[in-house]
Predicted model as a PDB file, atoms N, CA, C, CB and O in Angstrom, pLDDT in the B-factor column:
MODEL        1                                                                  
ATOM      1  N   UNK A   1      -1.222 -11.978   7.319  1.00 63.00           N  
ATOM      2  CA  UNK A   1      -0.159 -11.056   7.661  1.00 63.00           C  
ATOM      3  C   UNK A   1       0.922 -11.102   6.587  1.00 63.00           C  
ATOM      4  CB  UNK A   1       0.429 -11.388   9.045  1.00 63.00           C  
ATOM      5  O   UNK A   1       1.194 -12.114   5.941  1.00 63.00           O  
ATOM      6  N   UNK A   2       1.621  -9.702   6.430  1.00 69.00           N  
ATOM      7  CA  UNK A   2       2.295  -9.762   5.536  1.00 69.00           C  
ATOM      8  C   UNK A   2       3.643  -9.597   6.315  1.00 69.00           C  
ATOM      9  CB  UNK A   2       1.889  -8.878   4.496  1.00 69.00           C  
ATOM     10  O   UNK A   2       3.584  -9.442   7.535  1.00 69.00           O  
ATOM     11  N   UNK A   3       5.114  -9.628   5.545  1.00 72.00           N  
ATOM     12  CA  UNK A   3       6.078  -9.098   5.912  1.00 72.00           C  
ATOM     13  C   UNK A   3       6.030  -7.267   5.972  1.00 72.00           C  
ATOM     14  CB  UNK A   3       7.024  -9.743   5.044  1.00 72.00           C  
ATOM     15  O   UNK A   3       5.320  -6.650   5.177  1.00 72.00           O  
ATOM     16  N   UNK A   4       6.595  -6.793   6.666  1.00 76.00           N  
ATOM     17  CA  UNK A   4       6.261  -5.428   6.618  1.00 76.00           C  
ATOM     18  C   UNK A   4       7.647  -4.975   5.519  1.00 76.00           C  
ATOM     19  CB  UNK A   4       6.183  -4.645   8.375  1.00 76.00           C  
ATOM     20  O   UNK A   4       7.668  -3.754   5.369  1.00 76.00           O  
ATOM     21  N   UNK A   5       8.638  -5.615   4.841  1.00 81.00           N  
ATOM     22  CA  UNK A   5       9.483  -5.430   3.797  1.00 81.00           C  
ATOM     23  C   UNK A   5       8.586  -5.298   2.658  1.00 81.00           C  
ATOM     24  CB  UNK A   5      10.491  -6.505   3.658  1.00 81.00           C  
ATOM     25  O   UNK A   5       8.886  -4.361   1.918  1.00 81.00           O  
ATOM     26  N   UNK A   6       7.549  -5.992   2.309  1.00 83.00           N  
ATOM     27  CA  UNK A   6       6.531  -6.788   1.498  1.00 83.00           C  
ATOM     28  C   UNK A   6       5.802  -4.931   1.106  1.00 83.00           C  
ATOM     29  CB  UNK A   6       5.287  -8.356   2.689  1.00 83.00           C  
ATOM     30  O   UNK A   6       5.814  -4.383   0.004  1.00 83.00           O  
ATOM     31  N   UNK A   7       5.296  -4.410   2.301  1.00 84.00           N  
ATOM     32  CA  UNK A   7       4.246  -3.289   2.534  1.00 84.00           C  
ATOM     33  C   UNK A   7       5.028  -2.366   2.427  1.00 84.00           C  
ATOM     34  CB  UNK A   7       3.421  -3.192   3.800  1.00 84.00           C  
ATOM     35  O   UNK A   7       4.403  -1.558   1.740  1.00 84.00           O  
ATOM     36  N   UNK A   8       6.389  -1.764   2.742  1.00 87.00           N  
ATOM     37  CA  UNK A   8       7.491  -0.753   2.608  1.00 87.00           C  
ATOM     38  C   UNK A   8       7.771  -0.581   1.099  1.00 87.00           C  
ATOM     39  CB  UNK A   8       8.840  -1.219   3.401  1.00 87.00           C  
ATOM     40  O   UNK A   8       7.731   0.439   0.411  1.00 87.00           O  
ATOM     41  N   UNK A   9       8.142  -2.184   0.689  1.00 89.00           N  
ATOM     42  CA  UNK A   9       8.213  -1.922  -0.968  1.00 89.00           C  
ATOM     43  C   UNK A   9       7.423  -1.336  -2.310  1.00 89.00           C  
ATOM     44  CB  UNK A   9       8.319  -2.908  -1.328  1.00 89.00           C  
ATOM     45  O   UNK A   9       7.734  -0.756  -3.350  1.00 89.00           O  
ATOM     46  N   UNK A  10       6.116  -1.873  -1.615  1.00 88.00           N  
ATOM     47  CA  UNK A  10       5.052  -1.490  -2.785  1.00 88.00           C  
ATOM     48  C   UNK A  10       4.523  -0.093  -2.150  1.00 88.00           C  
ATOM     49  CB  UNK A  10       3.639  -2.783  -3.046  1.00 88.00           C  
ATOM     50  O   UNK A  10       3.586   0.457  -2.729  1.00 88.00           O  
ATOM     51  N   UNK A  11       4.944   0.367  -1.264  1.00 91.00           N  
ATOM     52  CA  UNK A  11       4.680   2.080  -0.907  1.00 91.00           C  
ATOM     53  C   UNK A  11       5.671   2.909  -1.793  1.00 91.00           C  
ATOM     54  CB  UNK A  11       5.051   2.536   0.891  1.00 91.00           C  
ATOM     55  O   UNK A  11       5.365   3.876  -2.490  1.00 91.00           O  
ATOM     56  N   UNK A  12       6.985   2.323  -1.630  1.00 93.00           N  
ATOM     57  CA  UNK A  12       8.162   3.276  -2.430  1.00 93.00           C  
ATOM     58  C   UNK A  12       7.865   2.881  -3.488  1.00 93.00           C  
ATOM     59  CB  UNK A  12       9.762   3.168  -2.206  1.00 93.00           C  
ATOM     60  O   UNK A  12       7.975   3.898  -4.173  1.00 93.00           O  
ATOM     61  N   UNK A  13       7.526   2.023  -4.195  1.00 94.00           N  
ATOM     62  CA  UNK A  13       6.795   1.880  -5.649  1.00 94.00           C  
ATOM     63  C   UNK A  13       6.115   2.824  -6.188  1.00 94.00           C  
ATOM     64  CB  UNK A  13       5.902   0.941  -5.724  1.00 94.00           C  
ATOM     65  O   UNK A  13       6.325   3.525  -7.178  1.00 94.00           O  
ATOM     66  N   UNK A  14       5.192   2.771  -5.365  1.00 94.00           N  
ATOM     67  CA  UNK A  14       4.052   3.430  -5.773  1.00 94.00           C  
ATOM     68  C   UNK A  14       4.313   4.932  -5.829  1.00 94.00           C  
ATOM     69  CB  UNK A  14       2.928   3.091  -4.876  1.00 94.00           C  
ATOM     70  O   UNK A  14       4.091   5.645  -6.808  1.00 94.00           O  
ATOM     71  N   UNK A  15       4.876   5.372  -4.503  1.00 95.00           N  
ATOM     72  CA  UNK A  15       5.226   7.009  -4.556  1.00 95.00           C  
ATOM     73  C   UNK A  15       6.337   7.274  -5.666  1.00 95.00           C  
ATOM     74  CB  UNK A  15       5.874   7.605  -2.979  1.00 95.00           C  
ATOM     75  O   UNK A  15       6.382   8.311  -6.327  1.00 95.00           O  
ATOM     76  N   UNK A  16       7.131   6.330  -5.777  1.00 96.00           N  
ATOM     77  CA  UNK A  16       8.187   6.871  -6.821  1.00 96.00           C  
ATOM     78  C   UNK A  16       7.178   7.114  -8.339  1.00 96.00           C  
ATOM     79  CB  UNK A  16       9.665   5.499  -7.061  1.00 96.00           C  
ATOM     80  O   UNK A  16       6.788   8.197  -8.778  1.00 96.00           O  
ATOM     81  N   UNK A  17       6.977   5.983  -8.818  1.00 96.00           N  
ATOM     82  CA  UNK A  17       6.403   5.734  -9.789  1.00 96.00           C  
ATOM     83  C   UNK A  17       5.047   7.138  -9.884  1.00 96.00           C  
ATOM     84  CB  UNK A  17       6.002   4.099  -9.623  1.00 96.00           C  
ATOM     85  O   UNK A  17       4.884   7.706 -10.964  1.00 96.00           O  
ATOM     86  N   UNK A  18       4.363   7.459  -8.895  1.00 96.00           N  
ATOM     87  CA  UNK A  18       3.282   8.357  -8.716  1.00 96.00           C  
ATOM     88  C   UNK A  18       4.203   9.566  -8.820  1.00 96.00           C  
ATOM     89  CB  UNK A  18       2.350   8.182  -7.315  1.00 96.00           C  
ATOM     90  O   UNK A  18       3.733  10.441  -9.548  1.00 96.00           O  
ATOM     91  N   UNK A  19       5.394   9.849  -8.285  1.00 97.00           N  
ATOM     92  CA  UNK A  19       5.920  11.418  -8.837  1.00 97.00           C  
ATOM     93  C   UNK A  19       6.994  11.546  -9.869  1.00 97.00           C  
ATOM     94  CB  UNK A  19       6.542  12.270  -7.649  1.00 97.00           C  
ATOM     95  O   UNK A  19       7.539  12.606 -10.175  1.00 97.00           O  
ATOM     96  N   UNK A  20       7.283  10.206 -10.447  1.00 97.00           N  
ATOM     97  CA  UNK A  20       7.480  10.512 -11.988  1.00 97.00           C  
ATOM     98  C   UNK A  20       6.651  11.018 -12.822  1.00 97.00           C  
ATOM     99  CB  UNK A  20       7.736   9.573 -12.619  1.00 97.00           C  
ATOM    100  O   UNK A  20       6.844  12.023 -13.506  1.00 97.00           O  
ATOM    101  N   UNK A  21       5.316  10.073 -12.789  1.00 97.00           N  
ATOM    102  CA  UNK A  21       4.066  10.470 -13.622  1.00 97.00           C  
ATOM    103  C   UNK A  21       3.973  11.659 -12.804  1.00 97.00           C  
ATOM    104  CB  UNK A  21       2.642   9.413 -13.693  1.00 97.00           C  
ATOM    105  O   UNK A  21       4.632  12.363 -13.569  1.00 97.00           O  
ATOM    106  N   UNK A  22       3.734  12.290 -12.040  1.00 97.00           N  
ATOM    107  CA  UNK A  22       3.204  13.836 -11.723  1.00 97.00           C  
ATOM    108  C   UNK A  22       4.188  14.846 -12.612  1.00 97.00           C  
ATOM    109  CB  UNK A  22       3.359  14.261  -9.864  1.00 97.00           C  
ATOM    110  O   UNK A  22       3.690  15.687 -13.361  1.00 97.00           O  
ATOM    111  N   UNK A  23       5.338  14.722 -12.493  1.00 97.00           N  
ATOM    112  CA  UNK A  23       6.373  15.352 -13.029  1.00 97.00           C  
ATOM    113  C   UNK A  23       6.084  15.342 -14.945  1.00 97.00           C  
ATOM    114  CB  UNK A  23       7.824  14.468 -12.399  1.00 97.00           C  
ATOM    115  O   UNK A  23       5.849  16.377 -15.570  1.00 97.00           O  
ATOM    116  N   UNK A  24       6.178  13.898 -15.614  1.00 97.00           N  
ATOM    117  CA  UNK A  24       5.934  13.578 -16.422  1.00 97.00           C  
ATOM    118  C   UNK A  24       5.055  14.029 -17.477  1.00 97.00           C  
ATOM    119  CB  UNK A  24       5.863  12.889 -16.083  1.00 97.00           C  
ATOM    120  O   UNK A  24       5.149  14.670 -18.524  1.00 97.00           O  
ATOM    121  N   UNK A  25       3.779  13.195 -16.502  1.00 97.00           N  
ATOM    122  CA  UNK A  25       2.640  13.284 -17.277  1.00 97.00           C  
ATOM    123  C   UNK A  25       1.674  14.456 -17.093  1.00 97.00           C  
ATOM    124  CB  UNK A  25       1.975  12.142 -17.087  1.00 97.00           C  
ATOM    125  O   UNK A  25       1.404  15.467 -17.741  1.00 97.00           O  
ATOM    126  N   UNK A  26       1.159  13.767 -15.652  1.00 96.00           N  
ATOM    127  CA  UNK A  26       0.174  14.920 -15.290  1.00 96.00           C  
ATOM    128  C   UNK A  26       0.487  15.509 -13.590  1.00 96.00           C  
ATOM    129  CB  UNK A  26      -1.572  14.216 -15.455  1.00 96.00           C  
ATOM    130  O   UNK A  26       1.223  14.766 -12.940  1.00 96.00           O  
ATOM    131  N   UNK A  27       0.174  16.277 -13.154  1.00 96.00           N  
ATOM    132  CA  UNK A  27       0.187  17.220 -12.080  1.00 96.00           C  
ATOM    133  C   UNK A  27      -0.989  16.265 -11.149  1.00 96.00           C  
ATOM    134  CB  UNK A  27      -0.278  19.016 -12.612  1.00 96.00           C  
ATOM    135  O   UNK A  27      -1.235  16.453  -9.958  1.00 96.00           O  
ATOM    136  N   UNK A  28      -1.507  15.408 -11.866  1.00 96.00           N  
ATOM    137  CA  UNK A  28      -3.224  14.987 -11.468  1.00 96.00           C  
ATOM    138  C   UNK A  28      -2.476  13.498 -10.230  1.00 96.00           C  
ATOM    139  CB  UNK A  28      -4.646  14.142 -13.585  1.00 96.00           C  
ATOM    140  O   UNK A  28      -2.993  13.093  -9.189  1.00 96.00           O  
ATOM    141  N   UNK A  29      -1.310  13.075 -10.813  1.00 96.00           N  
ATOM    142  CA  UNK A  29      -0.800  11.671 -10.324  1.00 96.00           C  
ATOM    143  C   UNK A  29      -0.511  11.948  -8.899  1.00 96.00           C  
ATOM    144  CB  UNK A  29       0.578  11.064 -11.137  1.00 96.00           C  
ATOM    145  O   UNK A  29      -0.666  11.108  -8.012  1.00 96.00           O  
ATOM    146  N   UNK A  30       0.143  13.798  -8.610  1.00 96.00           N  
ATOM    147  CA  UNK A  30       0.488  13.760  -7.338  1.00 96.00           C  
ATOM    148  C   UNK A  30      -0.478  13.212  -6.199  1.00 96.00           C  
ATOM    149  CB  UNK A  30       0.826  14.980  -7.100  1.00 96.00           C  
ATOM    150  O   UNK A  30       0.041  12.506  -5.335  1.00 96.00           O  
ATOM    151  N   UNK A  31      -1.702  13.450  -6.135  1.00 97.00           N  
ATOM    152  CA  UNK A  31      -2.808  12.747  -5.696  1.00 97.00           C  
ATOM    153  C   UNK A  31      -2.486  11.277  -5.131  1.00 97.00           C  
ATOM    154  CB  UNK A  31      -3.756  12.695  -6.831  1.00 97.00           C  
ATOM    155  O   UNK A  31      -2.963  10.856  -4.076  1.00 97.00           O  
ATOM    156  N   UNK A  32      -1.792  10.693  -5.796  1.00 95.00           N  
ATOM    157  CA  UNK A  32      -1.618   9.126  -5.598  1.00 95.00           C  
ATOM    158  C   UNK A  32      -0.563   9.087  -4.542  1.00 95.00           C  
ATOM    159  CB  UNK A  32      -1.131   8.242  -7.017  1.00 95.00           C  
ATOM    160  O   UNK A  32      -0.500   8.202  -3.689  1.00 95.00           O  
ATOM    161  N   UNK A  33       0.285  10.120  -4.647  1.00 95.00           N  
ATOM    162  CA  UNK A  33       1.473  10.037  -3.706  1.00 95.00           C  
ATOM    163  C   UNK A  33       0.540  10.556  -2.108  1.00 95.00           C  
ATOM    164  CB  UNK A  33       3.014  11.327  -4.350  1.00 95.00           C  
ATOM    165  O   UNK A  33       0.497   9.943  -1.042  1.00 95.00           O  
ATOM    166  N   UNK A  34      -0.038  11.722  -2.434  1.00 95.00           N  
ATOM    167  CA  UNK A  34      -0.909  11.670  -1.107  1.00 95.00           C  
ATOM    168  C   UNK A  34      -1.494  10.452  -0.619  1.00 95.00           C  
ATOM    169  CB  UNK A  34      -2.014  12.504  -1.218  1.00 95.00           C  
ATOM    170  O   UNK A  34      -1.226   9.965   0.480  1.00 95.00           O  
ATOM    171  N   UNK A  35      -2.574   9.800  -1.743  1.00 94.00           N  
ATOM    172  CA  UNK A  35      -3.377   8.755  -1.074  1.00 94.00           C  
ATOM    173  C   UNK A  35      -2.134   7.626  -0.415  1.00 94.00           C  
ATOM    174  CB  UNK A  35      -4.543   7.979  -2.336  1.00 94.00           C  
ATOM    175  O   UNK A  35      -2.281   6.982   0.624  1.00 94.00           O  
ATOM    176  N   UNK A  36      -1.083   7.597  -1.186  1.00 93.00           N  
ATOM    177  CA  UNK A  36      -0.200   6.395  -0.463  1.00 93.00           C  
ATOM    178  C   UNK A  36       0.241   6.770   0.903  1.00 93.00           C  
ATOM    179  CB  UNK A  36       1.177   6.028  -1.292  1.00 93.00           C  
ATOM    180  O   UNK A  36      -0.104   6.145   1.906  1.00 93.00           O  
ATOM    181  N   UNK A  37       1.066   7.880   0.909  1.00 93.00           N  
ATOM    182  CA  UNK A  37       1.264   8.615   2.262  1.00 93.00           C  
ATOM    183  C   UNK A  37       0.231   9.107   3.582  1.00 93.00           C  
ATOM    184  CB  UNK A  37       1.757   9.731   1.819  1.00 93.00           C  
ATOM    185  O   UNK A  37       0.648   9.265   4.729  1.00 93.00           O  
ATOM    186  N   UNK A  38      -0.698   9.239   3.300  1.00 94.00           N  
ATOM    187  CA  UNK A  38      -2.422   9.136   3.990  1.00 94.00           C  
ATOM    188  C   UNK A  38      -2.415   7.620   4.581  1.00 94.00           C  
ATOM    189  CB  UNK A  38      -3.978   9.300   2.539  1.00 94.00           C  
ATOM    190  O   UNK A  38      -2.393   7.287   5.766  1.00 94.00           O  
ATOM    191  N   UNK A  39      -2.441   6.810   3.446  1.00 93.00           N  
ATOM    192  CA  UNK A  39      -2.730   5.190   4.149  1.00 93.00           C  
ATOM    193  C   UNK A  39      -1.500   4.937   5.479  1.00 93.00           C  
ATOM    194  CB  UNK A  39      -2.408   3.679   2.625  1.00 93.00           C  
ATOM    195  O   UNK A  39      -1.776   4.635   6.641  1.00 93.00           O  
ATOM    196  N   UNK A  40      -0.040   5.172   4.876  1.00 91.00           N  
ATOM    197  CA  UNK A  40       1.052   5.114   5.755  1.00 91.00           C  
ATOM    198  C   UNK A  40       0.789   5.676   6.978  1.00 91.00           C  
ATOM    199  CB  UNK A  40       2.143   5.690   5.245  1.00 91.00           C  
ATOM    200  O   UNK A  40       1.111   5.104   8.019  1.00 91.00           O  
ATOM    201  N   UNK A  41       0.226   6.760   6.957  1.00 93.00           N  
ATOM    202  CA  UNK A  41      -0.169   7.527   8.342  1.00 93.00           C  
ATOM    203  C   UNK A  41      -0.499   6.835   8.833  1.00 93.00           C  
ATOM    204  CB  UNK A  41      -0.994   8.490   8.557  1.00 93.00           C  
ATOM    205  O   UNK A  41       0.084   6.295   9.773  1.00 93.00           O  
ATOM    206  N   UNK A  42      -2.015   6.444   8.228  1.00 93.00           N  
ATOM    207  CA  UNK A  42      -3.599   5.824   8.710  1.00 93.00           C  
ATOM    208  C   UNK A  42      -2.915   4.364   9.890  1.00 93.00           C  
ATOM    209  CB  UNK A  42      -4.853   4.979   6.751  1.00 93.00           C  
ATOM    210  O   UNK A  42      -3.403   3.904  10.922  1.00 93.00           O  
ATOM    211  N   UNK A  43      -1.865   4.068   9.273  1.00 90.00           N  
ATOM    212  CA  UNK A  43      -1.653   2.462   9.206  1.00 90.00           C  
ATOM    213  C   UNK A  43      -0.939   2.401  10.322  1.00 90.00           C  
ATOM    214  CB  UNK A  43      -0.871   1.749   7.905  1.00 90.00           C  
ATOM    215  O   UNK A  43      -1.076   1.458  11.101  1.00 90.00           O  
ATOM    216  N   UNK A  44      -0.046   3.449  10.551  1.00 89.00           N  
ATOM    217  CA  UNK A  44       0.959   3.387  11.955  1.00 89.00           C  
ATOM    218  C   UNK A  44      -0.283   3.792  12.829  1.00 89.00           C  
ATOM    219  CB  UNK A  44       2.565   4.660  12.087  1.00 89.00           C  
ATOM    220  O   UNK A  44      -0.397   3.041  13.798  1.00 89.00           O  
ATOM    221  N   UNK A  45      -1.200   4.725  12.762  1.00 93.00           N  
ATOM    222  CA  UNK A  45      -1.852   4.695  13.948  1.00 93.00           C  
ATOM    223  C   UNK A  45      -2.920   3.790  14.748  1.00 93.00           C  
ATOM    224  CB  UNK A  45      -2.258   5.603  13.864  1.00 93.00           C  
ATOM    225  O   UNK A  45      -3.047   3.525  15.944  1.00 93.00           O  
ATOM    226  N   UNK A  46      -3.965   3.258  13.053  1.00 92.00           N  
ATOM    227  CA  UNK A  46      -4.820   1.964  13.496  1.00 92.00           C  
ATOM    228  C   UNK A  46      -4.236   0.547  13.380  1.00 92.00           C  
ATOM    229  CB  UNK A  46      -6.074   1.902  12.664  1.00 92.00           C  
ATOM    230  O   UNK A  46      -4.842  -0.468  13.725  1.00 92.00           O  
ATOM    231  N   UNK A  47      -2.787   0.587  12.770  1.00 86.00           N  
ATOM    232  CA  UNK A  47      -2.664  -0.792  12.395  1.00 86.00           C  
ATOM    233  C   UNK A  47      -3.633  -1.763  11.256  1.00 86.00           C  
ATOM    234  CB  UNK A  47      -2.773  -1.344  13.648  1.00 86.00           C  
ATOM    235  O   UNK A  47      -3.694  -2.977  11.065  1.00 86.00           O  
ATOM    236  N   UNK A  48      -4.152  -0.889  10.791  1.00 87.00           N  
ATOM    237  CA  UNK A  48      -4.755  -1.945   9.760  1.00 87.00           C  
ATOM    238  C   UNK A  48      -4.492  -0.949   8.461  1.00 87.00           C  
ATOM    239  CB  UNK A  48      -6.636  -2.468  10.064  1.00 87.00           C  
ATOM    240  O   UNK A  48      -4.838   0.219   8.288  1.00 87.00           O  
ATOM    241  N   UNK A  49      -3.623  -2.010   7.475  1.00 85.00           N  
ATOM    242  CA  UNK A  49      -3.678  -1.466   6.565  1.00 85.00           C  
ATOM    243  C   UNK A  49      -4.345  -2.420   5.123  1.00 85.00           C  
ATOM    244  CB  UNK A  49      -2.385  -0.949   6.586  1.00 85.00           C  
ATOM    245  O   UNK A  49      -4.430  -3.614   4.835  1.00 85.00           O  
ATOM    246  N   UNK A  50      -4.687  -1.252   4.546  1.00 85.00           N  
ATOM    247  CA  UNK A  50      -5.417  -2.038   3.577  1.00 85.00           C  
ATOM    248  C   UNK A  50      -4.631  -3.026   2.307  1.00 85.00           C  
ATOM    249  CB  UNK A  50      -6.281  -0.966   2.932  1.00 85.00           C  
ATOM    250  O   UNK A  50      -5.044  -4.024   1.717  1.00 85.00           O  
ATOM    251  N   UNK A  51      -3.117  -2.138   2.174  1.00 83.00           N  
ATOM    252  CA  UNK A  51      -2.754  -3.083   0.782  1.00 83.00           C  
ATOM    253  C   UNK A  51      -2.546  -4.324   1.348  1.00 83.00           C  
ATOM    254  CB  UNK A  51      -1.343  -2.662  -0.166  1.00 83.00           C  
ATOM    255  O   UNK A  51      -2.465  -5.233   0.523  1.00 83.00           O  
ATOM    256  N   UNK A  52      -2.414  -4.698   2.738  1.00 83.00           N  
ATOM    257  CA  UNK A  52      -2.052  -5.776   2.960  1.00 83.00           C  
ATOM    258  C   UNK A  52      -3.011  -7.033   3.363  1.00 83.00           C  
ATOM    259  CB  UNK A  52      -1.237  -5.500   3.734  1.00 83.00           C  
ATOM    260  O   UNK A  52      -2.748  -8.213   3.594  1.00 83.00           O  
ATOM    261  N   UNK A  53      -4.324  -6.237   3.352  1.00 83.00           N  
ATOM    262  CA  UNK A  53      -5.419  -7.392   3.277  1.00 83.00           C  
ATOM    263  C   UNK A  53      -5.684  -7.753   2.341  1.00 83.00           C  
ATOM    264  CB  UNK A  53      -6.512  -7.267   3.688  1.00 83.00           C  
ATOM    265  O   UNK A  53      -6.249  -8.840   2.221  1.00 83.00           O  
ATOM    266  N   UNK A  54      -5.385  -6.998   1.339  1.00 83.00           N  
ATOM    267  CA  UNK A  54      -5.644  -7.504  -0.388  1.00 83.00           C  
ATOM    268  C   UNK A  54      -4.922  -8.663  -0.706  1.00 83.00           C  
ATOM    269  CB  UNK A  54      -5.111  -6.391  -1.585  1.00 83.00           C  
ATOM    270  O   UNK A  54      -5.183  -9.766  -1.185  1.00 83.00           O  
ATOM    271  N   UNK A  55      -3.674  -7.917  -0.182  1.00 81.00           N  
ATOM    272  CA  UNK A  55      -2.474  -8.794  -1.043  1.00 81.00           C  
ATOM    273  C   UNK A  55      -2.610 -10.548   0.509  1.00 81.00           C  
ATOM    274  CB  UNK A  55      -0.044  -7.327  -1.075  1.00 81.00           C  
ATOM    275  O   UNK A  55      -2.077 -11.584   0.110  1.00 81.00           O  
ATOM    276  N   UNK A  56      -2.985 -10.584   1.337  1.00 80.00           N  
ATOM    277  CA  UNK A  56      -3.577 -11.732   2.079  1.00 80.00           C  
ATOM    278  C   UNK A  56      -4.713 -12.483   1.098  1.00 80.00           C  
ATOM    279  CB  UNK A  56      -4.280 -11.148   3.532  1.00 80.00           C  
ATOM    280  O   UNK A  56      -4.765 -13.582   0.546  1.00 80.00           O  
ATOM    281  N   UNK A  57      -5.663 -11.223   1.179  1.00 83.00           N  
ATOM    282  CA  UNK A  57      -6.581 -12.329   0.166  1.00 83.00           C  
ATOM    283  C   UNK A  57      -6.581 -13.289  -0.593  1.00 83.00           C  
ATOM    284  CB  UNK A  57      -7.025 -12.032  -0.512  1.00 83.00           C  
ATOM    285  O   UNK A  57      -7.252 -14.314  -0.709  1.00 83.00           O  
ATOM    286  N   UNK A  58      -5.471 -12.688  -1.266  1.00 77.00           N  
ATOM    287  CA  UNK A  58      -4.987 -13.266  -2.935  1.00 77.00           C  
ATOM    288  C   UNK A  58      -3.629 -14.254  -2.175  1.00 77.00           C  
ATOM    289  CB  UNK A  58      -4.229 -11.525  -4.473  1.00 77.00           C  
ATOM    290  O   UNK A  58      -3.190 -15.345  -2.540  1.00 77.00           O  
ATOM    291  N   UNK A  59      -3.429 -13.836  -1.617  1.00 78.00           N  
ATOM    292  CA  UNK A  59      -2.229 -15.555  -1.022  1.00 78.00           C  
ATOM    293  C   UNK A  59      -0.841 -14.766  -1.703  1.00 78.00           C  
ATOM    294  CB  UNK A  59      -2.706 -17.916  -2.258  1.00 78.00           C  
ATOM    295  O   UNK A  59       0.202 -15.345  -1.400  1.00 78.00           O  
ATOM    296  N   UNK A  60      -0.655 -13.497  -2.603  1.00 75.00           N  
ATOM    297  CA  UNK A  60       0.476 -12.924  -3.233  1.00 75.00           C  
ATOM    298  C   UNK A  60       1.446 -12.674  -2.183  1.00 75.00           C  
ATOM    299  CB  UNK A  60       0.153 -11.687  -4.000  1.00 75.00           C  
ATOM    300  O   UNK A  60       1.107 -12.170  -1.112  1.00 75.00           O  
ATOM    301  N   UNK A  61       3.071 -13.128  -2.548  1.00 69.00           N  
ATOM    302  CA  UNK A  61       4.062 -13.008  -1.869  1.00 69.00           C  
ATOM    303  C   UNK A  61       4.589 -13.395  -0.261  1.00 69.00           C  
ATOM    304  CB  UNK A  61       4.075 -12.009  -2.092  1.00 69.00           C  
ATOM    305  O   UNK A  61       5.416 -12.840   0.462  1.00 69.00           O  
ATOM    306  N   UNK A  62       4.011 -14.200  -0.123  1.00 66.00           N  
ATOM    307  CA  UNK A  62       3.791 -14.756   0.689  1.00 66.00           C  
ATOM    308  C   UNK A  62       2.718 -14.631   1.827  1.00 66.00           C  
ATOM    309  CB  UNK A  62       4.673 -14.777   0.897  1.00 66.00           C  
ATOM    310  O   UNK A  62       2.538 -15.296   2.848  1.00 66.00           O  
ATOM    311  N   UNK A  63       2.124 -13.636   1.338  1.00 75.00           N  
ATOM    312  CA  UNK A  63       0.871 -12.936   2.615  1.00 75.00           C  
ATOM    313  C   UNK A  63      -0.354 -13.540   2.947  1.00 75.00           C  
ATOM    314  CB  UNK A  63       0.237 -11.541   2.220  1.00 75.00           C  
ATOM    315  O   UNK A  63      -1.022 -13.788   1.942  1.00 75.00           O  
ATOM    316  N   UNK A  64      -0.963 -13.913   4.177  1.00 74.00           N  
ATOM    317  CA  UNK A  64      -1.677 -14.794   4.166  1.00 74.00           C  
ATOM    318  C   UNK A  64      -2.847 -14.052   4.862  1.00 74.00           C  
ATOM    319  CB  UNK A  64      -1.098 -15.993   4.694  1.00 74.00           C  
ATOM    320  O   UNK A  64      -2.460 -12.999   5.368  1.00 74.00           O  
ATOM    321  N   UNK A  65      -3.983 -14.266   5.007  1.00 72.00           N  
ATOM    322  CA  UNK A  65      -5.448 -13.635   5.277  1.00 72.00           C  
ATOM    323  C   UNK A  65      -5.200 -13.979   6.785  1.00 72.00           C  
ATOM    324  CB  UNK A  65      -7.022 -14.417   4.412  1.00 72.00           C  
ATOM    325  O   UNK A  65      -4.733 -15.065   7.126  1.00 72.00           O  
ATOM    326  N   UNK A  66      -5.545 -12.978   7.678  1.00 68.00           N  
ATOM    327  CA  UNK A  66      -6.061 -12.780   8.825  1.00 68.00           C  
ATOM    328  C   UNK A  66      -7.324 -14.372   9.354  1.00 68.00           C  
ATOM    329  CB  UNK A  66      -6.797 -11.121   8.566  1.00 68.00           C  
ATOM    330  O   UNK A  66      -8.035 -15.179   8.755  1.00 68.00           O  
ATOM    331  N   UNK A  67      -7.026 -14.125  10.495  1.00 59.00           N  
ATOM    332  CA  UNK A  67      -8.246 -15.215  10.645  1.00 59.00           C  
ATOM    333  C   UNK A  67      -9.716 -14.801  10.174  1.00 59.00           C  
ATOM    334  CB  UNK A  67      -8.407 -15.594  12.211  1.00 59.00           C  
ATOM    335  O   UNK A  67     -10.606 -15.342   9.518  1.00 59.00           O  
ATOM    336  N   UNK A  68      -9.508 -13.362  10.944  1.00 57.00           N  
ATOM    337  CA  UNK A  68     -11.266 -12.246  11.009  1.00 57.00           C  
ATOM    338  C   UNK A  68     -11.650 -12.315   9.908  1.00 57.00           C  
ATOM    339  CB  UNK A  68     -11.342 -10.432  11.321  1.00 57.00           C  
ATOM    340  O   UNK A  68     -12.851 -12.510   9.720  1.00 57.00           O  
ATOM    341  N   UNK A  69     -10.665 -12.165   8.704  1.00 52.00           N  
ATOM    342  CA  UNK A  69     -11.045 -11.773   7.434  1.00 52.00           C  
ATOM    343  C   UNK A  69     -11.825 -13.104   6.656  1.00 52.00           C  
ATOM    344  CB  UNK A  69      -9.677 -11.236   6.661  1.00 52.00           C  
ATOM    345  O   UNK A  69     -12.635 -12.942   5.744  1.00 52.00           O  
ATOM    346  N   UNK A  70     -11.336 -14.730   7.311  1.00 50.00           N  
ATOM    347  CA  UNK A  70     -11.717 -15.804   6.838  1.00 50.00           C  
ATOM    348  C   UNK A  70     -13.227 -16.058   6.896  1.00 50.00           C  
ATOM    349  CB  UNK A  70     -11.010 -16.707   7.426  1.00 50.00           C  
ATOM    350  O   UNK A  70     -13.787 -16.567   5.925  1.00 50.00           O  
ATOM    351  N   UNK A  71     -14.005 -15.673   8.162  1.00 46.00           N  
ATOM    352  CA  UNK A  71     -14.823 -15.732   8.891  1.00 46.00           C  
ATOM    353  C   UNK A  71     -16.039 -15.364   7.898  1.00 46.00           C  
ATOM    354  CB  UNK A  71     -14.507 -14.973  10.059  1.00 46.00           C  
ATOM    355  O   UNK A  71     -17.192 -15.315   8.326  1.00 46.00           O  
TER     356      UNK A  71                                                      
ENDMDL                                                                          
END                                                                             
């Protein structure tokens, strides 16, 4: 489990950073701001979100692996 400060941050990361580059670079980045905003959906409704099993995996920022996931 992660902090949900932890999962809020690297979303506004990502979308900011994804519609600079759209603006920027390419038109192609907006895509990324969808896929981030898609997961956000996904995540309030099933509760499982994915950046945060990753970042469990890896032990990063304090986030630690699920039991299920140990198994």
């Amino acid at each position: 489990m992660c902090n949900d400060n932890v999962i809020r941050r690297f979303a506004g990361v990502f979308i900011l950073l994804s519609v600079a580059l759209g603006f920027l670079v390419s038109p192609n980045f907006f895509y990324v701001t969808a896929f981030v905003g898609f997961n956000l959906l996904q995540s309030s409704l099933t509760n499982f979100c994915p950046l945060e099993k990753l970042l469990g995996r890896f032990g990063l920022f304090g986030c630690r692996a699920s039991a299920a996931s140990t198994r």
